[in-house]
N, CA, C and O atoms as a Tripos MOL2 file, in Angstrom:
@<TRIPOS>MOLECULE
protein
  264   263    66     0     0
PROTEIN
NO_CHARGES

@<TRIPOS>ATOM
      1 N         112.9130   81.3670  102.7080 N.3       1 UNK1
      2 CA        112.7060   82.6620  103.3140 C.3       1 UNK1
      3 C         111.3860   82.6270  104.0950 C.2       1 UNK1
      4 O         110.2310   82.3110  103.8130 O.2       1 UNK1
      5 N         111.9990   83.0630  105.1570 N.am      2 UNK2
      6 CA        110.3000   82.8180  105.8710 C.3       2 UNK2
      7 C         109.1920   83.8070  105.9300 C.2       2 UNK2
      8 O         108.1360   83.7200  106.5570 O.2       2 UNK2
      9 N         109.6600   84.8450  105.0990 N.am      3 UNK3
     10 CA        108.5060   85.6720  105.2680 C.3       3 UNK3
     11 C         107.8680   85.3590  103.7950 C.2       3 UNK3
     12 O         106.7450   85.8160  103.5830 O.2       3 UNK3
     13 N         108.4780   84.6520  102.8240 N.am      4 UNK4
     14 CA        108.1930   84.2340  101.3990 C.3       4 UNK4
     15 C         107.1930   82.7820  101.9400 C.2       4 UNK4
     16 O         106.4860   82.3080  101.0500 O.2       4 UNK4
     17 N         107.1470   82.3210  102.8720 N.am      5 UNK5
     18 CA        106.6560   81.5670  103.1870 C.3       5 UNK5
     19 C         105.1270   81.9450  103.8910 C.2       5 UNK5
     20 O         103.9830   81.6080  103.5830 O.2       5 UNK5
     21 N         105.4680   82.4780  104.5670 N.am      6 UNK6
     22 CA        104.3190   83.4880  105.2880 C.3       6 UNK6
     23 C         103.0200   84.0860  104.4160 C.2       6 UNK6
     24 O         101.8360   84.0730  104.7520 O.2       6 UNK6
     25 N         103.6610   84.6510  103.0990 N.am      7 UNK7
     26 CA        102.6570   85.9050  102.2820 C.3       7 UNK7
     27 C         101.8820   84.4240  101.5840 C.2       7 UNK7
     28 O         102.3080   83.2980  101.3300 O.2       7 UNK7
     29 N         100.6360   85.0540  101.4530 N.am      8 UNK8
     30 CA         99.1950   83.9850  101.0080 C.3       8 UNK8
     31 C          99.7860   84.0940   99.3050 C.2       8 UNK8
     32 O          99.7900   83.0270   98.6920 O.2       8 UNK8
     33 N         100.1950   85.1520   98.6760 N.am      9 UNK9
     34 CA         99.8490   85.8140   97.1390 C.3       9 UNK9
     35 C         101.2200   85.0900   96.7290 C.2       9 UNK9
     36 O         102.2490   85.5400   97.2330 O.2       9 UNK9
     37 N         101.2900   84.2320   96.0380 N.am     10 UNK10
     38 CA        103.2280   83.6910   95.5990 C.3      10 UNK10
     39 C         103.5110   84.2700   94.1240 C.2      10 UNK10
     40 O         104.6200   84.1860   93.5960 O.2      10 UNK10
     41 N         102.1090   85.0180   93.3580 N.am     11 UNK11
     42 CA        102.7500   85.8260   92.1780 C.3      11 UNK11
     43 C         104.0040   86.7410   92.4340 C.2      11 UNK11
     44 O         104.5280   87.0100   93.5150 O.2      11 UNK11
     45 N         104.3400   87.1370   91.2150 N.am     12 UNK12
     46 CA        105.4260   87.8070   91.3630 C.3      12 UNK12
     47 C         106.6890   88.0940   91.8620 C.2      12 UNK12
     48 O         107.4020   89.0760   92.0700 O.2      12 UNK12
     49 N         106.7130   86.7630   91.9930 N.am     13 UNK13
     50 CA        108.2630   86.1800   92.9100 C.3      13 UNK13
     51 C         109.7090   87.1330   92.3650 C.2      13 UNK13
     52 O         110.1870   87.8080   93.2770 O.2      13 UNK13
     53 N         110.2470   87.2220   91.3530 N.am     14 UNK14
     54 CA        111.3250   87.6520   90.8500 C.3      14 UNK14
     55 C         111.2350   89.2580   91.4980 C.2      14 UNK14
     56 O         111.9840   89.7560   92.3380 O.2      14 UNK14
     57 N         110.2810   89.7610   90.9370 N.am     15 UNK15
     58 CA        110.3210   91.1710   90.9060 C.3      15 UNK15
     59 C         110.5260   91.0260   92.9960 C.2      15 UNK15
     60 O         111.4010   91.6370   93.6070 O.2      15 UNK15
     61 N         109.3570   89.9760   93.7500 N.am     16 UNK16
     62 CA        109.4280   90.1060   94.7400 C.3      16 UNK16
     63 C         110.7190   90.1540   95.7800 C.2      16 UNK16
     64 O         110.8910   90.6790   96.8800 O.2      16 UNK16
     65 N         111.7890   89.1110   94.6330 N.am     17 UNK17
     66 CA        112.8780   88.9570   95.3850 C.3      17 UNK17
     67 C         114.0790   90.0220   94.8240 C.2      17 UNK17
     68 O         115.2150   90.1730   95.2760 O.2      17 UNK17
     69 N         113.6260   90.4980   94.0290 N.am     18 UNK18
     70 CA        114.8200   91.7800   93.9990 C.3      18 UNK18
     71 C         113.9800   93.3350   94.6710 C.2      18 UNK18
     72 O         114.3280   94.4670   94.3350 O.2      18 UNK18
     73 N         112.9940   93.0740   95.5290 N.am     19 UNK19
     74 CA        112.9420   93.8330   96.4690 C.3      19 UNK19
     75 C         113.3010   93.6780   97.8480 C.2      19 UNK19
     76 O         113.7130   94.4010   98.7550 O.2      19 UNK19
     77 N         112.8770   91.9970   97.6140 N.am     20 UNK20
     78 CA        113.9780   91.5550   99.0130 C.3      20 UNK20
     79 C         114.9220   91.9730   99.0000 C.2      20 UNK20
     80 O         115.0400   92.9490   99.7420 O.2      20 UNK20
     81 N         115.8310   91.6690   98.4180 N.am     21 UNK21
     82 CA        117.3970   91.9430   98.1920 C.3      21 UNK21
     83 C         117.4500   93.8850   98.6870 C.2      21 UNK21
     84 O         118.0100   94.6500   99.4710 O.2      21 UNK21
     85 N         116.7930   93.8730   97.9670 N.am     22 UNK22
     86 CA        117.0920   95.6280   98.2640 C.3      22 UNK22
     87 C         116.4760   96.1230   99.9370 C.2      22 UNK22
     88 O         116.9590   97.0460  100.5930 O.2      22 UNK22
     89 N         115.7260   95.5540  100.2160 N.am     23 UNK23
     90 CA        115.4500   95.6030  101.7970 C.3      23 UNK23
     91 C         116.7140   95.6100  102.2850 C.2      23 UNK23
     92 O         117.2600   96.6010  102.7700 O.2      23 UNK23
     93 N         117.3290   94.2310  102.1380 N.am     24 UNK24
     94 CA        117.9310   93.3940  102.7480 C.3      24 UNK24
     95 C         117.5330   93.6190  104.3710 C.2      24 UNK24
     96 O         118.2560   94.1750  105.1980 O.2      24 UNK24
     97 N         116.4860   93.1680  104.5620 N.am     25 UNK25
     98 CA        116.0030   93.1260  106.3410 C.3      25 UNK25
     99 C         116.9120   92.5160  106.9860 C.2      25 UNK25
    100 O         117.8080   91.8220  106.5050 O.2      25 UNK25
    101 N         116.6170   92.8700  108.6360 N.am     26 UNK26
    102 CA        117.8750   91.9250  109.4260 C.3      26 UNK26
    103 C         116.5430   90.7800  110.3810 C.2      26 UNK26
    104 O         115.4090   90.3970  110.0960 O.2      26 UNK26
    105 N         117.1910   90.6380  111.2150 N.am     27 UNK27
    106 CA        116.3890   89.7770  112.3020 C.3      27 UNK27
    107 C         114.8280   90.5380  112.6900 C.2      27 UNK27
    108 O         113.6550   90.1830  112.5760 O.2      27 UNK27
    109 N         115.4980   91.7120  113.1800 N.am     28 UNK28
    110 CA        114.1670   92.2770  113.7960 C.3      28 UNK28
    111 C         113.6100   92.7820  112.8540 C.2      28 UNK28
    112 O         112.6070   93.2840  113.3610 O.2      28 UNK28
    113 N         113.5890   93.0350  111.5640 N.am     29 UNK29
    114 CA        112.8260   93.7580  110.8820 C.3      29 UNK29
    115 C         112.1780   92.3530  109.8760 C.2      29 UNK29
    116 O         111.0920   92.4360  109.3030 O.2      29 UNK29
    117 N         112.8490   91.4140  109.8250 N.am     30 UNK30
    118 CA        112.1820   89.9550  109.3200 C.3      30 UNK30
    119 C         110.3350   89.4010  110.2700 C.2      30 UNK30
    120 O         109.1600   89.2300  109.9440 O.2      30 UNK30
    121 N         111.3030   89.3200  111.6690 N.am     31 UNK31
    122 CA        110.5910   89.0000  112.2050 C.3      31 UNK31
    123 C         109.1950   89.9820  112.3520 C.2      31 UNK31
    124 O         108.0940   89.4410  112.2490 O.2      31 UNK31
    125 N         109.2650   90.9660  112.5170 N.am     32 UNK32
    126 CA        107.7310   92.4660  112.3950 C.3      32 UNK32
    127 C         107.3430   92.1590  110.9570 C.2      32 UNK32
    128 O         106.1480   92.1770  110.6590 O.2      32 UNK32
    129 N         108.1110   91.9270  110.1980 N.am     33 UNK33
    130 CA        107.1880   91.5250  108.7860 C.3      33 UNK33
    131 C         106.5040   90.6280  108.5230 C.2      33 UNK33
    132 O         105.4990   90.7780  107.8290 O.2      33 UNK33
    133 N         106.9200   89.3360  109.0690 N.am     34 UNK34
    134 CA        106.1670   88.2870  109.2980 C.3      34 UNK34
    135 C         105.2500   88.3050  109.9940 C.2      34 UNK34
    136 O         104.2250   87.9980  109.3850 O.2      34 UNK34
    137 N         105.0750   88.5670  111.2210 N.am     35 UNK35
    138 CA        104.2970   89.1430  112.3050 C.3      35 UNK35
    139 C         103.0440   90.1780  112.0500 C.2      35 UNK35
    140 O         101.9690   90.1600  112.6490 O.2      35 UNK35
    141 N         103.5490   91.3050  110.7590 N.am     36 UNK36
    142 CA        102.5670   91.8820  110.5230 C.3      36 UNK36
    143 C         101.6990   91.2080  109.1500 C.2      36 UNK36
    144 O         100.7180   91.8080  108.7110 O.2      36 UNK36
    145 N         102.0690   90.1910  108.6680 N.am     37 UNK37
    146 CA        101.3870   89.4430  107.4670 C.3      37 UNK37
    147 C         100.6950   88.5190  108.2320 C.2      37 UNK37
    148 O          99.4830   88.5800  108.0220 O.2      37 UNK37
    149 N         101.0780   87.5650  109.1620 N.am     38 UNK38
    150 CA        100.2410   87.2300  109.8000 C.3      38 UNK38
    151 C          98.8160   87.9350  110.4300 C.2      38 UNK38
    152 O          97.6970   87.4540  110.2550 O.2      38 UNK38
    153 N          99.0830   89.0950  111.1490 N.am     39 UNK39
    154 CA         97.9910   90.1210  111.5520 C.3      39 UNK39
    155 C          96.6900   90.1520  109.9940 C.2      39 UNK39
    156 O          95.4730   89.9800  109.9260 O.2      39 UNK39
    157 N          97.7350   90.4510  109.0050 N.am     40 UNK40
    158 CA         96.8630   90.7890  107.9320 C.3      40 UNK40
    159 C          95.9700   89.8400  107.2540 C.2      40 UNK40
    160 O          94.9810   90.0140  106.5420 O.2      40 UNK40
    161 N          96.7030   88.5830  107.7480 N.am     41 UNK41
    162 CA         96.0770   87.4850  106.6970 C.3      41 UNK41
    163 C          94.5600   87.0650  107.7800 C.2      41 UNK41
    164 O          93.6290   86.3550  107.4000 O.2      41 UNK41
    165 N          94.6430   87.5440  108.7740 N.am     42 UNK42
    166 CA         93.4660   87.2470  110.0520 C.3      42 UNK42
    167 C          92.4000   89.0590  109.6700 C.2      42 UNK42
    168 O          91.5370   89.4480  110.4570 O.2      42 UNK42
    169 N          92.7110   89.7220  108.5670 N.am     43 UNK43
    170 CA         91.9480   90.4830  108.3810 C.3      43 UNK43
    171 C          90.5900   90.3030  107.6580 C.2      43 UNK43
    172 O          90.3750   89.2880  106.9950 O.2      43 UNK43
    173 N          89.6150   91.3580  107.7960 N.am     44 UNK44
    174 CA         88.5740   91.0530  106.7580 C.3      44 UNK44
    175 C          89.2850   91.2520  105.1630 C.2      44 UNK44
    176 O          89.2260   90.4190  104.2590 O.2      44 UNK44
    177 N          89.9580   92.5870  105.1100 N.am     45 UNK45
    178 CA         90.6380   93.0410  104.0960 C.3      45 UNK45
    179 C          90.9500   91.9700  103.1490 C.2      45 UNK45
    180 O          90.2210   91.7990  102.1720 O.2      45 UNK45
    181 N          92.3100   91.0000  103.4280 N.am     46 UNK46
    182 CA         92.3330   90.0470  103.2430 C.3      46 UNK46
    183 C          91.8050   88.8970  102.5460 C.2      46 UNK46
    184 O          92.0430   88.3890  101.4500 O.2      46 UNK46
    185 N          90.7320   88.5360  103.8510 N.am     47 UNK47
    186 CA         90.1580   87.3930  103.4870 C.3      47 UNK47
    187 C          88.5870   87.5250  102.5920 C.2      47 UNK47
    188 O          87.9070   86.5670  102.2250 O.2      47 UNK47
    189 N          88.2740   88.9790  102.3830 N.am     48 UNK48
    190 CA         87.1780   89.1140  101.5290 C.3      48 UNK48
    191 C          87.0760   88.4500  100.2370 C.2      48 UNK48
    192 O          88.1290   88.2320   99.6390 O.2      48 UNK48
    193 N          85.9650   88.0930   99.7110 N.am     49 UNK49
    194 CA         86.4760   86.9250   98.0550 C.3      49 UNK49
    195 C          87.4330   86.1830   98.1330 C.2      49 UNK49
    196 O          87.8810   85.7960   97.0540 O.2      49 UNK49
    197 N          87.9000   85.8510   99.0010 N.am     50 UNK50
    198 CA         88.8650   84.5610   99.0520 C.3      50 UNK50
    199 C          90.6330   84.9280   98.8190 C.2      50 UNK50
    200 O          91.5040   84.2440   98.2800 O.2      50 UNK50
    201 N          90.7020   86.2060   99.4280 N.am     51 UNK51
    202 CA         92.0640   86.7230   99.1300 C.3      51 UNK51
    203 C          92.4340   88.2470   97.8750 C.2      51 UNK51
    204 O          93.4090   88.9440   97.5910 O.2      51 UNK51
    205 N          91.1750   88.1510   97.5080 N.am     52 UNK52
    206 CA         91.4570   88.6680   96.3760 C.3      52 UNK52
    207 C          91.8280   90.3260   95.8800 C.2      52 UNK52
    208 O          92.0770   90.8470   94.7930 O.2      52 UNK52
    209 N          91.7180   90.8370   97.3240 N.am     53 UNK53
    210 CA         92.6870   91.8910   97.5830 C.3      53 UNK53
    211 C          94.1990   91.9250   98.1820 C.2      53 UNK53
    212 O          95.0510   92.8110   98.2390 O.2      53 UNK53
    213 N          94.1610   90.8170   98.5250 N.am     54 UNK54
    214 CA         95.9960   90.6270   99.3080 C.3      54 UNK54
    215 C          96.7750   91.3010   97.9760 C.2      54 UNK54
    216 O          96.4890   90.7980   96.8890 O.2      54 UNK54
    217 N          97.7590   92.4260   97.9960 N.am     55 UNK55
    218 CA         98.6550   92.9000   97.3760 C.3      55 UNK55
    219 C          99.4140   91.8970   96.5570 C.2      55 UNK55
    220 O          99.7410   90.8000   97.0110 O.2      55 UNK55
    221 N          99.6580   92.2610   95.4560 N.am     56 UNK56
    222 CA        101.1320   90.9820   95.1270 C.3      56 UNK56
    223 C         102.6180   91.4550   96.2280 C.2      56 UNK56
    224 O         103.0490   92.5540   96.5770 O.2      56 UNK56
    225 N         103.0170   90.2010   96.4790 N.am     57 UNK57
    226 CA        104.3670   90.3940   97.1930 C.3      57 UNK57
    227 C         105.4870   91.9640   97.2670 C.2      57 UNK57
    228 O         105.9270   92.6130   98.2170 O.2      57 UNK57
    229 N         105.6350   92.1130   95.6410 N.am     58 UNK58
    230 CA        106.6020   92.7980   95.1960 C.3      58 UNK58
    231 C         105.6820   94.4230   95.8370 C.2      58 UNK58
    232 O         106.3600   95.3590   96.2590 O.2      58 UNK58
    233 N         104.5980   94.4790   95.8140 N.am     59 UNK59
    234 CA        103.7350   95.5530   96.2540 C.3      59 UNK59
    235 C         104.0750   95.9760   97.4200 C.2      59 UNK59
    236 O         104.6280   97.0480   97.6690 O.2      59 UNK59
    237 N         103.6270   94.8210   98.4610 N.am     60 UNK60
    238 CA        103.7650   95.0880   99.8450 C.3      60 UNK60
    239 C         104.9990   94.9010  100.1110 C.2      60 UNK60
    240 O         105.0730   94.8340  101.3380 O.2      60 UNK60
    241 N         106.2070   94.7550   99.5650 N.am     61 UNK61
    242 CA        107.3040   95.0400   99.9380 C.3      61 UNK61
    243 C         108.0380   96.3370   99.5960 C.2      61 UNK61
    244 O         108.9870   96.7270  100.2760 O.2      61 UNK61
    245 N         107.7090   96.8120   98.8290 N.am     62 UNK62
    246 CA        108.3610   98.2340   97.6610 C.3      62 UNK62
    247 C         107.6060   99.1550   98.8370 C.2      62 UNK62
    248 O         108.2480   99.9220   99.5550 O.2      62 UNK62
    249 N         105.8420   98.9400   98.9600 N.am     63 UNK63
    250 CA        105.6430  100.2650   99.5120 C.3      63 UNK63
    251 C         105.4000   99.8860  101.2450 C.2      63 UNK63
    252 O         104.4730  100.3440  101.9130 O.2      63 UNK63
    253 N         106.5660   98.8620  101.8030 N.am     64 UNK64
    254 CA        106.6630   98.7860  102.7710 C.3      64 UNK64
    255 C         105.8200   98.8120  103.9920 C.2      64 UNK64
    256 O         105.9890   99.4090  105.0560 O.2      64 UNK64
    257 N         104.6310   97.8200  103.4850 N.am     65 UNK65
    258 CA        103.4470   98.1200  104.3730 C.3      65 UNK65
    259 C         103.2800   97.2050  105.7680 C.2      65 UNK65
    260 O         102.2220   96.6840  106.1220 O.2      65 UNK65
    261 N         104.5540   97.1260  106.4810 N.am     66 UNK66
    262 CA        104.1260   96.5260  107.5410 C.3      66 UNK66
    263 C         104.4390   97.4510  108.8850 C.2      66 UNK66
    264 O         104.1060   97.0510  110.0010 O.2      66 UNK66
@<TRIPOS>BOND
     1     1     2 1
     2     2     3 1
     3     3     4 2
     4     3     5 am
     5     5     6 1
     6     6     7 1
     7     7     8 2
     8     7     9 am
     9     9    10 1
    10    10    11 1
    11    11    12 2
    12    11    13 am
    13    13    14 1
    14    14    15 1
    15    15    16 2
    16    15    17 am
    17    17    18 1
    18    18    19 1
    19    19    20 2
    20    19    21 am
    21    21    22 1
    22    22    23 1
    23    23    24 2
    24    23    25 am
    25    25    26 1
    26    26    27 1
    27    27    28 2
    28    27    29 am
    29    29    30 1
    30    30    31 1
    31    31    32 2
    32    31    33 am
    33    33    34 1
    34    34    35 1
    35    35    36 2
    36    35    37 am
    37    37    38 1
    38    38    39 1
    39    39    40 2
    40    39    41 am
    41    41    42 1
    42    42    43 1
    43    43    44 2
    44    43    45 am
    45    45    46 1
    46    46    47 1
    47    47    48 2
    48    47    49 am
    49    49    50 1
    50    50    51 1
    51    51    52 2
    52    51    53 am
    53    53    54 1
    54    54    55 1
    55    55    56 2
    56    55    57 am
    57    57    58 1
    58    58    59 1
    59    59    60 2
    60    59    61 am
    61    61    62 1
    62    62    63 1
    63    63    64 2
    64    63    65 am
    65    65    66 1
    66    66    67 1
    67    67    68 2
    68    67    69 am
    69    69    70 1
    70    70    71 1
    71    71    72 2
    72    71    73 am
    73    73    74 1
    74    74    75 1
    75    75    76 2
    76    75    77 am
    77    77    78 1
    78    78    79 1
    79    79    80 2
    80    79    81 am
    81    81    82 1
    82    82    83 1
    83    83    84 2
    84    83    85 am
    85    85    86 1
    86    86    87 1
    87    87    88 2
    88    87    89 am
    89    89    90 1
    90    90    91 1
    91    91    92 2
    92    91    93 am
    93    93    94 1
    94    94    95 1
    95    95    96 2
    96    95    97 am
    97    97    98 1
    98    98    99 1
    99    99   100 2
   100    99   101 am
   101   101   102 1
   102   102   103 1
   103   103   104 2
   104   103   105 am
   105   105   106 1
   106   106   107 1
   107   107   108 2
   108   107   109 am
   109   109   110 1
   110   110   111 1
   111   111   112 2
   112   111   113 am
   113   113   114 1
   114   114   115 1
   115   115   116 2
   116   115   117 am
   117   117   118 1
   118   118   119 1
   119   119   120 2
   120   119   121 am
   121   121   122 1
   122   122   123 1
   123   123   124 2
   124   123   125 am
   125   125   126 1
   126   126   127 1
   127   127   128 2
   128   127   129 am
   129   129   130 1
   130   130   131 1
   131   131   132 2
   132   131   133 am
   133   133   134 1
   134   134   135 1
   135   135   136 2
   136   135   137 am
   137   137   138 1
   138   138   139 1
   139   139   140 2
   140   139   141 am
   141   141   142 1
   142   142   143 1
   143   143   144 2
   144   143   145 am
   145   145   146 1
   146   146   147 1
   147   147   148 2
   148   147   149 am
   149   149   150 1
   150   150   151 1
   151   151   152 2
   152   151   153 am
   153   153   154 1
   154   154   155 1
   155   155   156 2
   156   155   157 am
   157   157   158 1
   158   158   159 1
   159   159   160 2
   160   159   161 am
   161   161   162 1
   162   162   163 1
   163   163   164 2
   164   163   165 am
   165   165   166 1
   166   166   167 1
   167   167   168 2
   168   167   169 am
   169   169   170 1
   170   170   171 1
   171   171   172 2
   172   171   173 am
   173   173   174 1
   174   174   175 1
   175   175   176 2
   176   175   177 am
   177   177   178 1
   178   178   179 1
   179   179   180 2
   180   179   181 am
   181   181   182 1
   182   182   183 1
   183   183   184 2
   184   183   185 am
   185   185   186 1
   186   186   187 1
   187   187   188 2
   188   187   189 am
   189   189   190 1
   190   190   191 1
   191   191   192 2
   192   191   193 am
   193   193   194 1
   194   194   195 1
   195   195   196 2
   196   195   197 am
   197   197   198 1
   198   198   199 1
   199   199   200 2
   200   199   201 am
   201   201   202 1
   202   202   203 1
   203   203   204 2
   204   203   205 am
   205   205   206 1
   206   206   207 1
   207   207   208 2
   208   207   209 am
   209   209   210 1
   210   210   211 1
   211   211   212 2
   212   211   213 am
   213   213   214 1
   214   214   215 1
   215   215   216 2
   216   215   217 am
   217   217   218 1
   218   218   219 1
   219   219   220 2
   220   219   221 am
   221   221   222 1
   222   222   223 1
   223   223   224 2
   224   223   225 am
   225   225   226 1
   226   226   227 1
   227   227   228 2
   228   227   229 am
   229   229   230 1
   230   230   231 1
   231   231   232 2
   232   231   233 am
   233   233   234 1
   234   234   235 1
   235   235   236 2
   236   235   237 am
   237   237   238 1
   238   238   239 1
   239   239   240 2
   240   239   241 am
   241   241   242 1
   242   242   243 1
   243   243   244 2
   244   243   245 am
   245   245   246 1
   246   246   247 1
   247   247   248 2
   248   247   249 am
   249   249   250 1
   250   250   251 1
   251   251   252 2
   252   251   253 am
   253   253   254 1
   254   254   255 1
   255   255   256 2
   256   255   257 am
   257   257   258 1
   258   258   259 1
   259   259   260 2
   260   259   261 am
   261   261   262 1
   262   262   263 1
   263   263   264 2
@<TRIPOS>SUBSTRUCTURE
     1 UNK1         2 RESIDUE 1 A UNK
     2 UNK2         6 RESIDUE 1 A UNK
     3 UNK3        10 RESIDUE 1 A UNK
     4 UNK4        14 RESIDUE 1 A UNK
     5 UNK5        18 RESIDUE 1 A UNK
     6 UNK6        22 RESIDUE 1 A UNK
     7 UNK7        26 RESIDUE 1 A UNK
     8 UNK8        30 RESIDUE 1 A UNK
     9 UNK9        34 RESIDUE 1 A UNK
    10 UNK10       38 RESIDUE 1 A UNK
    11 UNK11       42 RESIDUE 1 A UNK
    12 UNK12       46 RESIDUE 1 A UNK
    13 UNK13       50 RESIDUE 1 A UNK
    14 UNK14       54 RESIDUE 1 A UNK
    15 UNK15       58 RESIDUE 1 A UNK
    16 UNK16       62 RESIDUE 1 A UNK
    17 UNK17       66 RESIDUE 1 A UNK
    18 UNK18       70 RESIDUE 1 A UNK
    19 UNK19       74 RESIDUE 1 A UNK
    20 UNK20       78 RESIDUE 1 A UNK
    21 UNK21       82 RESIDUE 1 A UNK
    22 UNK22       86 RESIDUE 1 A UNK
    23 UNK23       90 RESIDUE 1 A UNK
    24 UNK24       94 RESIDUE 1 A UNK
    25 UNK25       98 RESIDUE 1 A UNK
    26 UNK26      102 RESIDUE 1 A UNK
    27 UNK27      106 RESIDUE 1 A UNK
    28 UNK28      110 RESIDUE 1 A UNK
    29 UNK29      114 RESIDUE 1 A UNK
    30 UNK30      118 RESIDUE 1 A UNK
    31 UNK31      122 RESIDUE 1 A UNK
    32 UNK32      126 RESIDUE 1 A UNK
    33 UNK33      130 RESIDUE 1 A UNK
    34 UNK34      134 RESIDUE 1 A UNK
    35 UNK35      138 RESIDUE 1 A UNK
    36 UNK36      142 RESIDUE 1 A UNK
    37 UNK37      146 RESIDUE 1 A UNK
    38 UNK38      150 RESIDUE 1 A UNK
    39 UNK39      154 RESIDUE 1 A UNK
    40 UNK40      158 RESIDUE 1 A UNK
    41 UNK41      162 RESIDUE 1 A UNK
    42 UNK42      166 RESIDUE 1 A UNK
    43 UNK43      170 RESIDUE 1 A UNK
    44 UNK44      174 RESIDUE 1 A UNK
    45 UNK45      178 RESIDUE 1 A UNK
    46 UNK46      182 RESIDUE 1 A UNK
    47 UNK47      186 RESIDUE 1 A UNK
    48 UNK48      190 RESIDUE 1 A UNK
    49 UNK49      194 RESIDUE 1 A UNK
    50 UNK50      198 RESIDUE 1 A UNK
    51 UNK51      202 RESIDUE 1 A UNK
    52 UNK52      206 RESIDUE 1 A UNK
    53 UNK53      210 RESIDUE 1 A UNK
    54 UNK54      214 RESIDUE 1 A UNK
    55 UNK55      218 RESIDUE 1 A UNK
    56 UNK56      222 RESIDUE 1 A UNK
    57 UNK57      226 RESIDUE 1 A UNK
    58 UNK58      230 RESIDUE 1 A UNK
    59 UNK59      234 RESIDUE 1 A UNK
    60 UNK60      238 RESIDUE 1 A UNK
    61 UNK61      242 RESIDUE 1 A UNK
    62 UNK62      246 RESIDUE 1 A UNK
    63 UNK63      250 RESIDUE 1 A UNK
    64 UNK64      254 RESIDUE 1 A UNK
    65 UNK65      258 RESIDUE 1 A UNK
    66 UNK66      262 RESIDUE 1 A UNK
C-alpha cells in the first residue's frame, strides 16, 4: 500500500488497516493522501524531536487529516 509506505509512524498497523478498509479510498483520494503526508513529513510539526509528534497511522486516518 503506498500510502502505508509513505507514513514515517508503522505502529498500529491492524487497527490502521481496518481503517483503511473502511476508507476504502480510490485513486484520487490515495493519491492527496500520500501527497499530503509527504507535505507533512517536510513539516516542523513533524520533524520536531525526531518525529515524535507524527500521529499513529490509525489516528490520521479515522480523523481524516489530509
Amino acid at each position: 500500500m503506498a500510502w502505508w509506505r509513505a507514513y514515517p509512524r508503522k505502529d498500529g498497523k491492524f487497527a490502521a488497516l481496518k481503517a483503511w478498509k473502511k476508507l476504502s479510498p480510490d485513486k484520487v483520494l490515495l493519491d492527496a493522501m500520500v501527497q499530503k503526508v509527504a507535505e507533512f513529513k517536510r513539516s516542523d510539526g513533524w520533524r520536531k524531536d525526531g518525529g515524535k509528534f507524527v500521529p499513529m497511522a490509525p489516528t490520521w486516518l479515522n480523523q481524516r487529516r489530509w
